[in-house]
C-alpha positions as CSV (number, residue, x, y, z in Angstrom):
1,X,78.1,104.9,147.5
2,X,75.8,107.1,145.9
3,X,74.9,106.4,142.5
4,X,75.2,109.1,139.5
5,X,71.6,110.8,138.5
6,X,70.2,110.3,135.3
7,X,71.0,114.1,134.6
8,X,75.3,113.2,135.7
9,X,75.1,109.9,133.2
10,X,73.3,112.2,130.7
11,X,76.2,114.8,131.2
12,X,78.5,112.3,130.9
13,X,77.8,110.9,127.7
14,X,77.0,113.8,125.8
15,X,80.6,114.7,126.9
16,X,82.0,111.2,126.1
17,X,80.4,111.7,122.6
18,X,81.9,115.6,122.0
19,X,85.5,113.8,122.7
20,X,85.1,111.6,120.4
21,X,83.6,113.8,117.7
22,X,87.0,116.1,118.2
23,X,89.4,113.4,118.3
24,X,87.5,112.2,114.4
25,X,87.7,115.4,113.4
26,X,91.0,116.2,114.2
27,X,92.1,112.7,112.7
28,X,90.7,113.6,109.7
29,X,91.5,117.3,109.5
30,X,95.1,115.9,109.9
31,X,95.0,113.3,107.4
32,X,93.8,115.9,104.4
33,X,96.4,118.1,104.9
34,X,99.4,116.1,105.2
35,X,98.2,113.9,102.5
36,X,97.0,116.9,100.1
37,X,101.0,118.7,101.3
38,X,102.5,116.0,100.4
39,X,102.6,116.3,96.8
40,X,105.5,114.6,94.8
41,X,107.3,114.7,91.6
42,X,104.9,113.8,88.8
43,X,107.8,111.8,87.8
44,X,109.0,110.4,90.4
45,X,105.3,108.9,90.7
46,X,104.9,108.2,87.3
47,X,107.8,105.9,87.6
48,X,106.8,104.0,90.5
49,X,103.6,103.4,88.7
50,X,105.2,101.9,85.4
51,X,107.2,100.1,88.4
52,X,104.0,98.6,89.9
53,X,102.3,97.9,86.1
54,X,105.2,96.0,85.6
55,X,105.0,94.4,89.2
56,X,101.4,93.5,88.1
57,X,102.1,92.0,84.3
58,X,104.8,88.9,86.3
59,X,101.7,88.6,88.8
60,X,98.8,88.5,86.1
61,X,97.4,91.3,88.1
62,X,97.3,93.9,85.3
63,X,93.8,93.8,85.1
64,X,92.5,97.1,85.4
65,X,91.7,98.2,81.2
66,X,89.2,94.8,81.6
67,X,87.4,96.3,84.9
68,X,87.1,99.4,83.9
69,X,85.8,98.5,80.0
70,X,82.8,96.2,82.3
71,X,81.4,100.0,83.1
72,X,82.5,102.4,80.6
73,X,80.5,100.9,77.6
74,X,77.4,101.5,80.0
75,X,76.3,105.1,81.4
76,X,74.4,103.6,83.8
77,X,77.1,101.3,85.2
78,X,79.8,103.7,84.5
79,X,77.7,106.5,86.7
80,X,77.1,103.6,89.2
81,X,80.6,102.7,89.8
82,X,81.4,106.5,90.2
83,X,78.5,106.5,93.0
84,X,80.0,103.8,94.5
85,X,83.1,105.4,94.7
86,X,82.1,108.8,95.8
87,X,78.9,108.4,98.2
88,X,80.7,104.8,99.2
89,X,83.3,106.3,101.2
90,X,83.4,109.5,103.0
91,X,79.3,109.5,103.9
92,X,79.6,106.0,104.4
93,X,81.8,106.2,107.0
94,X,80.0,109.2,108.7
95,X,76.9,107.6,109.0
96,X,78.1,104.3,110.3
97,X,80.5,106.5,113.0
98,X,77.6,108.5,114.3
99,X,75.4,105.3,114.3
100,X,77.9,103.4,116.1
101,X,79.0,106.1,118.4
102,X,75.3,106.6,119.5
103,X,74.6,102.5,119.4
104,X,78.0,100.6,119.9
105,X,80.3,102.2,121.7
106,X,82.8,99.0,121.9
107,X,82.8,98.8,118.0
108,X,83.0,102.3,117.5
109,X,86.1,102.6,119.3
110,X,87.5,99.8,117.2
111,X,86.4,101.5,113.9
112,X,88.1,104.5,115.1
113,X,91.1,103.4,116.4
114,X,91.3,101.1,113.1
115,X,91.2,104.1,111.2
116,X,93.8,106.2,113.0
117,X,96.4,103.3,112.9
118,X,96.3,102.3,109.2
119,X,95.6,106.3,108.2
120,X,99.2,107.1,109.9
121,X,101.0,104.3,108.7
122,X,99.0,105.1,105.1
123,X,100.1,108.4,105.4
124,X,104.3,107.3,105.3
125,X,103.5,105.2,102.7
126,X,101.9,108.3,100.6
127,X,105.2,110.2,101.4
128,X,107.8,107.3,101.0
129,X,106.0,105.9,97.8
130,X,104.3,108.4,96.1
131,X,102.1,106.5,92.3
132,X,100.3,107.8,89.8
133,X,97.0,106.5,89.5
134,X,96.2,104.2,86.2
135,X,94.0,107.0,84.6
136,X,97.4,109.3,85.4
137,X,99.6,106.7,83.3
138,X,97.6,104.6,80.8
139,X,95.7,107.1,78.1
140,X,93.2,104.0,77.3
141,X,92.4,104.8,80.7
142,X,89.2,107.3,81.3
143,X,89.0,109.2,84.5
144,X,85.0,108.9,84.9
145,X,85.1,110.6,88.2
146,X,86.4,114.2,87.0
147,X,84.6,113.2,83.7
148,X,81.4,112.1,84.7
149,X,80.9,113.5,88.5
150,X,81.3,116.8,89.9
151,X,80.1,115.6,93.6
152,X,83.8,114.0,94.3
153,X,85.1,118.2,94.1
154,X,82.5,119.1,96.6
155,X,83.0,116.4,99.1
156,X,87.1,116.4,98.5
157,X,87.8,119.9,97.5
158,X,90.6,119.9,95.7
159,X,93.5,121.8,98.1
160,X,93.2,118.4,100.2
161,X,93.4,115.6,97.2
162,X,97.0,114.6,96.7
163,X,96.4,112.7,92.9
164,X,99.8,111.0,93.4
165,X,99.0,108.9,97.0
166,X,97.5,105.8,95.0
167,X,99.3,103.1,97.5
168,X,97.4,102.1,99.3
169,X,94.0,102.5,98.5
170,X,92.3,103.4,102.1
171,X,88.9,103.8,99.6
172,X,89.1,100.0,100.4
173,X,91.0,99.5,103.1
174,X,88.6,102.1,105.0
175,X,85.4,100.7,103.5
176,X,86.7,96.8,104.8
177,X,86.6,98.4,108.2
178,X,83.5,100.5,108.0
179,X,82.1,96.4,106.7
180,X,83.3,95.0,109.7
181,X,82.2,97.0,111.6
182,X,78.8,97.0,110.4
183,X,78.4,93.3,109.9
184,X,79.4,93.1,113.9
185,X,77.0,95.7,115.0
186,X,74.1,95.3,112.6
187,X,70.8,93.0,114.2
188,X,69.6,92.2,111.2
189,X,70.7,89.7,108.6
190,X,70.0,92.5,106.0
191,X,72.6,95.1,107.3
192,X,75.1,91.7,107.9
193,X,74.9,91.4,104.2
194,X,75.5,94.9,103.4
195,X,78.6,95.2,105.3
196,X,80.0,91.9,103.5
197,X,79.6,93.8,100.1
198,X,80.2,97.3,100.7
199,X,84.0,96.2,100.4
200,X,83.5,94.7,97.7
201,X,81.8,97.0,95.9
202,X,84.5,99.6,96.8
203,X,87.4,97.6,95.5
204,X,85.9,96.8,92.7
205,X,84.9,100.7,91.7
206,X,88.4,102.3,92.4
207,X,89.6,99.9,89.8
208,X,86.5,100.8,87.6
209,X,87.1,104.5,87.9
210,X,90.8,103.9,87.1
211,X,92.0,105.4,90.4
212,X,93.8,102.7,91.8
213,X,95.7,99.5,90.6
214,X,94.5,96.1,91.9
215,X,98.0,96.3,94.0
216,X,97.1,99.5,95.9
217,X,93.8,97.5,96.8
218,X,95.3,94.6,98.3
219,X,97.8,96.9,100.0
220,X,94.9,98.8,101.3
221,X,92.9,95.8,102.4
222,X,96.1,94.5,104.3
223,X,97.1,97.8,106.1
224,X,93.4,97.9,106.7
225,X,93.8,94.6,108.8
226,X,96.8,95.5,110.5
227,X,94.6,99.0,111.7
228,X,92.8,96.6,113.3
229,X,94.4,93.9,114.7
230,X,95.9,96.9,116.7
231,X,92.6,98.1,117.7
232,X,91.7,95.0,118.9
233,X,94.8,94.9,121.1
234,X,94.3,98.2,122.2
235,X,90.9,97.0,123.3
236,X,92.6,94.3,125.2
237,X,95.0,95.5,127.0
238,X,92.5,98.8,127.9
239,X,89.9,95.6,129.1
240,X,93.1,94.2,131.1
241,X,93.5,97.7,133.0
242,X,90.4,97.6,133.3
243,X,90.4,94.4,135.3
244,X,87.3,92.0,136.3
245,X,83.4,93.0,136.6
246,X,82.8,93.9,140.4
């Protein structure tokens, strides 16, 4: 059997890449606008929020005046926890997708399909639950992004931001995959550390910035690990199909 040239293989993975850059972009094209169409009744999401404050007060989880008070005293921290939020998410997550898709193709797929899975099931949840972010609700609250940034309005025009889709917060969910993913790929012990604490750093600024409750992180942090528990089935069963190694 002949084998493919080196111009074929080329051909084929410049091909393999341009179908995966479509099917990202089309995932995220369709994520924006259903979740920026899906606006709800300010007080229908008001009151789920007042729900999930008081949700938070029997749990001791009401803690979100105390994170954000460790920043606001400070510009420095303040603009820092803002960076986190805004440059720690969407460019994150490009870079480490074009990295991976060039690098590691196995983790890539996992990342993606990760994404996908917990972005459609987030998505319901945006619909069937729809909460007003802390810095909607509580007027000690500050909101230092619209405050204090302007990048967030470039990066997320506003036409595709739905305020009231606070649960779950896929800022953290997301960011727990794009750590995975980069704590498996990464060679060096450096970029191993890095993807331990971007999530970290993420859940703690969209509590900082008042944009999310410490409930919608957990919830995004679980839904985050159900995304890819099914990726990694997926990736199973695909390697099953596939059968042995000849």
């Amino acid at each position: 059997m002949l084998m493919p040239t080196t111009a074929v293989l080329r051909h084929r993975r410049v091909r393999w890449v341009l179908e995966q850059v479509a099917i990202v972009v089309l995932g995220v094209f369709f994520y924006f606008q259903v979740r920026g169409l899906t606006a709800a009744t300010p007080s229908v999401a008001v009151e789920h929020a007042h729900d999930v404050i008081a949700f938070e007060e029997r749990l001791g989880l009401d803690i979100e005046g105390v994170v954000q008070a460790s920043v606001t005293d400070s510009d420095a921290l303040s603009t820092i926890a803002n960076w986190i939020y805004i440059w720690g998410h969407w460019p994150v997550i490009v870079a480490t997708m074009v990295w991976l898709v060039s690098r590691h193709r196995d983790v890539f797929l996992r990342l993606r399909n990760a994404m996908l899975v917990s972005g459609g099931i987030g998505l319901i949840m945006f619909v069937s639950y729809p909460l007003a972010p802390p810095r909607l609700v509580d007027p000690e609250l500050i909101d230092t992004i619209t405050e204090r940034s302007y990048a967030y309005r470039v990066l997320q025009p506003p036409n595709f931001v739905n305020q009231y889709a606070a649960m779950p917060s896929l800022h953290a969910g997301w960011d727990l995959l794009v750590g995975i993913s980069i704590a498996t790929a990464a060679g060096s012990m450096l970029w191993r550390v890095i993807g331990c604490v971007l999530p970290v750093l993420m859940a703690f600024a969209v509590v900082a910035t008042a944009n999310h409750y410490v409930v919608d992180v957990i919830a995004g942090l679980m839904l985050a690990m159900v995304g890819y528990a099914a990726a990694v089935a997926f990736e199973s069963r695909r390697a099953r199909r596939a059968g042995p190694a000849p």
